[in-house]
C-alpha positions in Angstrom: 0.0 0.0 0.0 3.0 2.7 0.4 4.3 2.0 -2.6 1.4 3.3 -4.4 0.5 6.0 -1.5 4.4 7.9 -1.1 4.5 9.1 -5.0 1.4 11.5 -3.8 2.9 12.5 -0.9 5.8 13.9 -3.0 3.0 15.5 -5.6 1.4 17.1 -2.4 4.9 18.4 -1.0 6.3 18.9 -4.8 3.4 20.6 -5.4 2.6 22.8 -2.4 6.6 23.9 -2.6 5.6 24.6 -6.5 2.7 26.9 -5.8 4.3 29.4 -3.0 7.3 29.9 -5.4 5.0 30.6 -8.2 3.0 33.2 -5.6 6.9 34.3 -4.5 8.2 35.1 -7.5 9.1 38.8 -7.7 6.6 40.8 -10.1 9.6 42.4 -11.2 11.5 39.6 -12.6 10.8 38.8 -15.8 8.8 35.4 -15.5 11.2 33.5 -18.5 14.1 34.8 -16.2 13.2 33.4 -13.6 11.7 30.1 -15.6 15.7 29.8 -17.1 17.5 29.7 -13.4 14.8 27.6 -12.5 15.0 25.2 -15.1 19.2 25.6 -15.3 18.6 24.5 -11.5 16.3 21.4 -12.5 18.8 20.2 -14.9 21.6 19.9 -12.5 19.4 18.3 -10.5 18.7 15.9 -13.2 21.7 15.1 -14.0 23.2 14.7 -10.6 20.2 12.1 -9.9 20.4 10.3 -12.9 24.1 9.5 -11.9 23.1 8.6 -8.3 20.4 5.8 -9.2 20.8 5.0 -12.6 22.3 1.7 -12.8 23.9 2.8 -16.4 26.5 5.7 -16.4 25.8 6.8 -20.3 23.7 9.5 -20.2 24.2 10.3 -24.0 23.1 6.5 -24.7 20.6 7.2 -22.4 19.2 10.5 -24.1 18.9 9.0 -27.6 16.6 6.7 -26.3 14.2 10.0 -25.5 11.4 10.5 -28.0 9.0 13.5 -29.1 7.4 13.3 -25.4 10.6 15.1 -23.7 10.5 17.8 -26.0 6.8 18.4 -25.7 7.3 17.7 -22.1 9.3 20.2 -21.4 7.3 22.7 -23.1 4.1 22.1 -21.2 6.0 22.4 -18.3 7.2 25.8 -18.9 3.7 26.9 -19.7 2.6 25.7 -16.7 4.6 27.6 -15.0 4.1 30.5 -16.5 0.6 30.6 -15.9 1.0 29.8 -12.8 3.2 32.8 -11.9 0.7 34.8 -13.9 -2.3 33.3 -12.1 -0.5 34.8 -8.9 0.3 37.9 -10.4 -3.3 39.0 -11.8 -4.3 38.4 -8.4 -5.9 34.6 -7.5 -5.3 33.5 -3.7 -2.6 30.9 -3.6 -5.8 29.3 -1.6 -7.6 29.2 -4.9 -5.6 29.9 -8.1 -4.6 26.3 -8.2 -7.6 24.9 -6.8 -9.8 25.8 -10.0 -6.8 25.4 -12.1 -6.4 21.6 -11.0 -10.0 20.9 -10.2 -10.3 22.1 -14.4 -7.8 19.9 -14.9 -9.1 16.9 -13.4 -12.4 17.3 -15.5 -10.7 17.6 -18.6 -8.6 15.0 -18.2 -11.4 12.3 -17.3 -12.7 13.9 -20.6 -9.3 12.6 -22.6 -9.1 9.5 -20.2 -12.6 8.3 -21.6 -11.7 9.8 -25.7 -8.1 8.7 -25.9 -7.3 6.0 -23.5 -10.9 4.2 -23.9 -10.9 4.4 -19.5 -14.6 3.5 -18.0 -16.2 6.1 -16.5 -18.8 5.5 -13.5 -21.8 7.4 -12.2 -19.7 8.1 -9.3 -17.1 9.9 -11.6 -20.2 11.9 -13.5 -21.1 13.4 -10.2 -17.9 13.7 -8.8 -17.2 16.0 -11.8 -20.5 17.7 -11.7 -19.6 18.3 -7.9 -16.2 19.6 -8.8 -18.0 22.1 -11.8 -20.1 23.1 -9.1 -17.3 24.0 -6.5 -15.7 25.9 -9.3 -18.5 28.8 -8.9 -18.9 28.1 -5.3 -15.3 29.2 -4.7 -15.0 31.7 -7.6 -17.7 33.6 -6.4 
């Protein structure tokens, strides 16, 4: 059961971390400034973990086994986090910003879950998503 609970945990801490540097960033940096030490940061990172548990050393072997998902990858990820400092910056509470943004998400993506993945959904899941819709105007208003 912790092997499938702990990778939430670090979601949750990842993603509470995530969230107060987006509301901390200085509004007079410019956000790709800040997106480059923060992503020059992530690389090192990267790189120093790759060597600490990857069984193989090569990380040019390993790299050209890296498809069209990195690249796209990486560039969601940098939207994200551009909106995200921008969510802060026009002036959503760190308490709701990413609420609606992630409770939008979760709707949408038990939208593409069903389309492109052919996933089941229940009556449960229909309410629980008419429930989220509904919290979305609850808390917005």
């Amino acid at each position: 059961m912790l092997n499938f609970i702990w990778p939430i945990f670090v979601v949750v801490a990842a993603n509470t971390v995530y969230n107060i540097c987006a509301k901390s960033t200085p509004a007079g940096v410019q956000p790709f400034a800040s997106l480059a030490v923060t992503y020059l940061t992530a690389a090192f990172l990267s790189v120093l973990l790759f060597f600490a548990t990857s069984g193989s050393k090569d990380i040019v072997a390993e790299a050209r086994k890296i498809d069209w998902t990195s690249l796209v990858f990486g560039c969601s990820i940098v939207a994200l986090e551009f909106g995200y400092i921008y969510i802060y910056r026009v002036g959503w509470k760190v308490s709701t910003g990413s609420l609606i943004a992630n409770v939008c998400l979760a709707c949408v993506l038990l939208v593409i879950g069903i389309v492109l993945y052919k996933e089941s959904i229940t009556l449960r899941q229909i309410a629980g998503m008419v429930l989220c819709i509904a919290g979305i105007f609850m808390i917005s208003k």
